[in-house]
N, C-alpha and C positions, 0 to 999 in steps of 0.2 A: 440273348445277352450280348452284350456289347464287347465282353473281354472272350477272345478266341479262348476255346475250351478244347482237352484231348476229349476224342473218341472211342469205347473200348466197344468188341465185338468177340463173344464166344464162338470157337468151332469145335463142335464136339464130333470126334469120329471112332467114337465107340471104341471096339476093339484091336482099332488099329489101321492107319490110314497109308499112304506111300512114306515109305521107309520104316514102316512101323511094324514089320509081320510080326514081331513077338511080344507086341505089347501085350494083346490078349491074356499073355503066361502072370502079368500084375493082380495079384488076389486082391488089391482094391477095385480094379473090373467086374463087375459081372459078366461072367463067359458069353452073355447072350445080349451085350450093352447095345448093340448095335440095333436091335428090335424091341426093347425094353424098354417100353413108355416109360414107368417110373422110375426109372437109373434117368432118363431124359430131364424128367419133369424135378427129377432132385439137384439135377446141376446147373440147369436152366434159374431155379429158385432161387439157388447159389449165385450165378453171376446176376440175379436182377434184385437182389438182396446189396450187391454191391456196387449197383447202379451202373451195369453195362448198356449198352442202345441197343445192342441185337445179339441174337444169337442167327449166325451161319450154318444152315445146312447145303454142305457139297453132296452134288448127285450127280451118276453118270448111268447110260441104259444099256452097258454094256461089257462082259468080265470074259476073263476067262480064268485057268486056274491057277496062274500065276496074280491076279488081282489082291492087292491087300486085301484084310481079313475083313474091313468094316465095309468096303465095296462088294465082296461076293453075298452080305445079306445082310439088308440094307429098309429102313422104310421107304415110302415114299414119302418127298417133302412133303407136301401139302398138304397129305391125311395126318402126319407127322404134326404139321405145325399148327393145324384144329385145334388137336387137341391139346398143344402147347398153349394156344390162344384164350381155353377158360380155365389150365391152371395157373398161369400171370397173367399181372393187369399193365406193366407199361414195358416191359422188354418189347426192344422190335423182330419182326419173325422174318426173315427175308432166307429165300429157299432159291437153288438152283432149279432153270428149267429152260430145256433148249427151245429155240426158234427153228432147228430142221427138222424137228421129227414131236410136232405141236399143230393144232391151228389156232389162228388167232382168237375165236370168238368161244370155244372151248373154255381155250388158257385164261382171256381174258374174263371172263366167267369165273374162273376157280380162282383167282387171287382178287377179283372183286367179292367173292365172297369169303375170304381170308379175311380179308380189308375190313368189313363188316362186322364179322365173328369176334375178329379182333380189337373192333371199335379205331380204327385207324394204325395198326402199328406190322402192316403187311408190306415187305421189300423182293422184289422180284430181281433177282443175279441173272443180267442175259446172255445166253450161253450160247453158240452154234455147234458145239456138238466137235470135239476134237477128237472120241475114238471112230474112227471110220468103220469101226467093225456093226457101228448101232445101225448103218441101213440094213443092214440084214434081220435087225428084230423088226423091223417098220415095212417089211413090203417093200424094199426098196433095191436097184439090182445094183448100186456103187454110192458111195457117201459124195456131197454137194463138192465141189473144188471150191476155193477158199474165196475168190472173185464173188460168189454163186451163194455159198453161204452168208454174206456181209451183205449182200445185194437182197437177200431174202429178210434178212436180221432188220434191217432198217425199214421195209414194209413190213415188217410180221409186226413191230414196237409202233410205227407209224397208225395202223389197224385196232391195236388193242389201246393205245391212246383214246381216237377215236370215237371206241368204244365206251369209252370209261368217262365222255363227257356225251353221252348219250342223254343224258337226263340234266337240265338246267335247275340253278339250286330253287327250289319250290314248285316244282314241276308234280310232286306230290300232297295237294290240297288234303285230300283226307278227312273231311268235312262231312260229318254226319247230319249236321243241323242241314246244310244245301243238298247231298246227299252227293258231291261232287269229289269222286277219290283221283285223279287226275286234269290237269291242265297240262291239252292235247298240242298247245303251242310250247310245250317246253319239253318236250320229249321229241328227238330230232334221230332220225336215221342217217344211217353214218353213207350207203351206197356207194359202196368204194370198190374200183374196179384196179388193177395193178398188174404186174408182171408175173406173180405169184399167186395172189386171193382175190376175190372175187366176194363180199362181204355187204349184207345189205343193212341191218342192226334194225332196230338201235339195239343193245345189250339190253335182256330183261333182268337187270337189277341195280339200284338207286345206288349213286355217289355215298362214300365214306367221308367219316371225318376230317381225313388226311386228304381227299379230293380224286388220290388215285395211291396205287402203290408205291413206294421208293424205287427206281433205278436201279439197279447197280450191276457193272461190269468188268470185264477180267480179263479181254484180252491181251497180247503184250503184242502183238504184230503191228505193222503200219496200221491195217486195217482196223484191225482192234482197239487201237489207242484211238484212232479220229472216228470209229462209233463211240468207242467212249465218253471224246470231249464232246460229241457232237448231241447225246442222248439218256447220259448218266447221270444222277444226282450222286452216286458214291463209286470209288473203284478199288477191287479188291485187284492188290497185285504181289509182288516179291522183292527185299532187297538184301542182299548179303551185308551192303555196307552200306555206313548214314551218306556214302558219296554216290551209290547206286541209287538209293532215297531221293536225295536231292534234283540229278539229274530225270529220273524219272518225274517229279512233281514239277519243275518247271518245263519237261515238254508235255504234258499233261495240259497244266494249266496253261501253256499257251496255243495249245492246238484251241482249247477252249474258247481262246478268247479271241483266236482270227476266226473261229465260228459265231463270234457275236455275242457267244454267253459272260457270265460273268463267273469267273475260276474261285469267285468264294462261294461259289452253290454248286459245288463239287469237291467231296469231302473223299483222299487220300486213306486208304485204307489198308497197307500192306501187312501180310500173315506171319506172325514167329511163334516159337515155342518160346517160354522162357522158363530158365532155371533158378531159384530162389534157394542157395545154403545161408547157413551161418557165417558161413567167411567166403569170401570170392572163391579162397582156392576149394574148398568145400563144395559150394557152389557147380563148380569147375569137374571136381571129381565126379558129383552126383550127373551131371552132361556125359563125360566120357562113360561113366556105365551104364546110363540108359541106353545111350547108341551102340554099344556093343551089344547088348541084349537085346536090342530090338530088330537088330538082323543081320543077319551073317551074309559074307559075301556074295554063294552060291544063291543065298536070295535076292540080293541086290542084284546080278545078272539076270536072274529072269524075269523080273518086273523092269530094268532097263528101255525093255525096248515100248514100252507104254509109247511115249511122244515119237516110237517109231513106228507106228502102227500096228504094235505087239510084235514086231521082227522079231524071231528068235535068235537071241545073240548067243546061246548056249551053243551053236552049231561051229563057232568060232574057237578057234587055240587063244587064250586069253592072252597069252605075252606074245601074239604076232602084234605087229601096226593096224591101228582102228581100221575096222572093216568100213570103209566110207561108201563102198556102196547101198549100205542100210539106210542111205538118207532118202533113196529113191520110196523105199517103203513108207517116207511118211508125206508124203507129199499133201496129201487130203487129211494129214490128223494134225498133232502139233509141231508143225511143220517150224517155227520161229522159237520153237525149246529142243528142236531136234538139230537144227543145221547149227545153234551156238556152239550144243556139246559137239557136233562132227568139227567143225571150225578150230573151236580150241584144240582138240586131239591130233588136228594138220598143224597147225601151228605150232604146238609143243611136242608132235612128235611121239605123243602117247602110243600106249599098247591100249587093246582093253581094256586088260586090268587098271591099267592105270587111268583110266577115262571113270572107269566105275567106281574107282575109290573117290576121284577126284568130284564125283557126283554125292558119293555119300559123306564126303567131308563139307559139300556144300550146304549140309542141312545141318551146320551148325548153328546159334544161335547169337547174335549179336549182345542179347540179353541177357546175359549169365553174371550172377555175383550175390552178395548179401543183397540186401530187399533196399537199403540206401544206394548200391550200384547200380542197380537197376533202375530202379527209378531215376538216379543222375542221368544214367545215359538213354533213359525214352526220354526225360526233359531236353536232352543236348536233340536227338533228332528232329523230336515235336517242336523245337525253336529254332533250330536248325531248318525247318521247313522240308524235311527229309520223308513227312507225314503228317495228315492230321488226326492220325489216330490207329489203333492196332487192331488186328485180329488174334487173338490168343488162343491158339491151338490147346485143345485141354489137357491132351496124352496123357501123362498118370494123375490122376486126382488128389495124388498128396501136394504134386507141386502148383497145380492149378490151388489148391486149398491155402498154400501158402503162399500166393501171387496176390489172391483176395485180404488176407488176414495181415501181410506185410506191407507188399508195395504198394496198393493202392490207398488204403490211409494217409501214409507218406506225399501220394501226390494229393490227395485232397489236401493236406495239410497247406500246401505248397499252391493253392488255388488254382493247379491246372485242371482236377477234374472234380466232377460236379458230387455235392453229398446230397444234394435230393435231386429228382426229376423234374424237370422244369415244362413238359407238356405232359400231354396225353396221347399223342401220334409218338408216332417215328418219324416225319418228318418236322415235327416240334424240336423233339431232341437232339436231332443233326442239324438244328437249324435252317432248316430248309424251308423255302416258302411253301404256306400251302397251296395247288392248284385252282381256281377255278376252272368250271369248265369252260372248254372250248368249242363251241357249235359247231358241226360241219351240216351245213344249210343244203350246199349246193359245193357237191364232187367232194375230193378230197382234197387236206388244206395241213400240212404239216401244226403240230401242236408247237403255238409261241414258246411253252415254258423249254 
């Protein structure tokens, strides 16, 4: 379509994601959401009923017992999103999965056959892996430093590309009458030798609809943002305010576009909860008690130190001055969401305590009001250019229920988003071109798209 259109994206995390340990206690949950195909497949139906583009599942390989409730048990994507793929027919299914602790012709493999399953509507989130504690499930004696993981990240996506144009479109004849089930000149091995893997291909299984999987990325560092521009078709990221929005989507899109691409086949995708009353202040209430119920402070300390490589900040007198030497612990995890919170807390002079509040007041929601304020102000960002579209964290299923039933009508009313699906892919939907393949004849040869 020719008139730019918003993007919606479900993320369902069961019984409770970060900042969330007491959702679980919501009797609209089922205690067990988090492993529970059909509590999945009920709300998945839900959002593709109301014409979202994908459902998000976040994954990480690694907890301990401070981990939110939906992290310590948890499916795996992929087995997860199979079976997501024959009970919808156009949501797109796009699953976390890391590049350190992966190989390329594996992974590529398993979301080649997603892709398939799903008839084209498979999106791959690339991840390197920020709790450091996952080399230890993988064989491994210390997690990659950040140089090390980005340098692997761009061969690991480089290899499964590759891979994924292994097979030229009619490379499979199939022809009973000649008795001829391939043509040997269109099926090309990839022999790709690198810093990393060492990969000779071709992949044994045939192009999807969509040509290969969607992109999509998340980092926030230097590094992370110019993988992004340099390799993403979508980017899930965070913004407190439509001015954090903004500023984000135009260095986005311009790293993009001194890498040569063009920054409208890369579709802005940052995450909110939103809260839907009857009256703003309603609205407003219904935010202030879910956040109080959903975790108390001595909880919010000890999931704290996640982006510090699970330092334990419990060890600390809460109203001394932020213990800054915890920034050393994250050195190799998420090191660019951990030196902001140490930053600010030098800067304003914070205690703990008040770093950790000032953390849990962060996950308020820009979104909050009747189902016309809400919708006013995703139009003011979405036009605003502050985004091209949302991921909508499900947390209690009444208010997701009334985010479908309210605000989104509103915006179809309003011609920003769409009342029927306009392809059959996922990259139909976001707009995005579809891939042909790309031969690798002779050595390796970066993918044009």
């Amino acid at each position: 379509m020719s008139q730019r259109q918003l993007k919606l994206g479900l993320v369902p995390t069961g019984v409770g994601g970060p900042g969330d340990s007491n959702r679980w206690l919501d009797t609209d949950i089922p205690i067990d959401a988090s492993v529970n195909i059909d509590w999945y497949i009920d709300v998945v139906r839900q959002a593709e009923a109301a014409k979202f583009d994908l459902v998000f599942i976040v994954d990480s390989q690694f907890i301990t017992a401070n981990s939110p409730p939906h992290y310590l048990n948890r499916l795996e994507p992929l087995t997860l999103l199979s079976a997501l793929a024959v009970a919808t027919r156009h949501i797109g299914l796009v699953a976390t999965l890391t590049t350190s602790y992966n190989d390329p012709f594996s992974l590529a493999r398993r979301f080649a056959s997603l892709d398939l399953i799903s008839k084209g509507r498979a999106g791959w989130n690339v991840v390197t892996s920020g709790d450091a504690g996952t080399a230890g499930n993988f064989s491994q004696p210390e997690h990659f430093d950040y140089d090390t993981r980005y340098r692997r990240a761009v061969e690991f996506l480089d290899v499964a590309r590759g891979l994924w144009s292994s097979w030229e479109e009619g490379a499979l004849v199939r022809d009973r009458a000649t008795g001829q089930f391939l043509d040997p000149d269109k099926l090309h091995r990839l022999d790709h030798k690198g810093e990393f893997f060492q990969v000779v291909g071709p992949l044994n299984l045939q192009r999807s609809p969509q040509g290969e999987p969607v992109i999509f990325q998340a980092g926030d560092s230097d590094q992370g943002r110019d993988l992004g521009a340099g390799i993403a078709d979508a980017i899930f990221t965070h913004a407190a305010t439509i001015e954090q929005g903004q500023a984000f989507y135009a260095d986005l899109k311009g790293r993009a576009i001194r890498q040569g691409r063009n920054p409208d086949e890369i579709v802005i995708l940052p995450g909110f909860t939103v809260y839907v009353g009857d009256t703003d202040e309603d609205a407003q209430d219904i935010q202030r008690r879910y956040r109080e119920l959903d975790q108390s402070f001595d909880q919010a300390l000890a999931e704290f130190g996640r982006p510090f490589g699970w330092h334990d900040f419990r060890q600390y007198d809460p109203d001394a001055p932020f213990p800054v030497q915890a920034l050393e612990a994250a050195k190799n995890s998420f090191y660019t969401q951990a030196k902001a919170v140490t930053d600010q807390a030098v800067e304003q002079g914070l205690t703990l305590r008040q770093a950790v509040e000032r953390a849990r007041a962060g996950r308020g929601s820009p979104f909050v009001g009747s189902a016309e304020t809400v919708a006013n102000e995703i139009q003011r960002w979405f036009e605003g250019r502050a985004l091209d579209g949302l991921n909508v964290h499900l947390g209690h299923p009444a208010q997701f229920k009334r985010f479908v039933a309210e605000v989104v009508p509103i915006l179809q009313e309003r011609g920003l988003f769409r009342t029927d699906y306009e392809a059959d892919t996922l990259r139909g939907n976001l707009g995005l071109p579809i891939l042909p393949s790309q031969h690798r004849r002779e050595g390796r040869r970066r993918d044009a798209a």
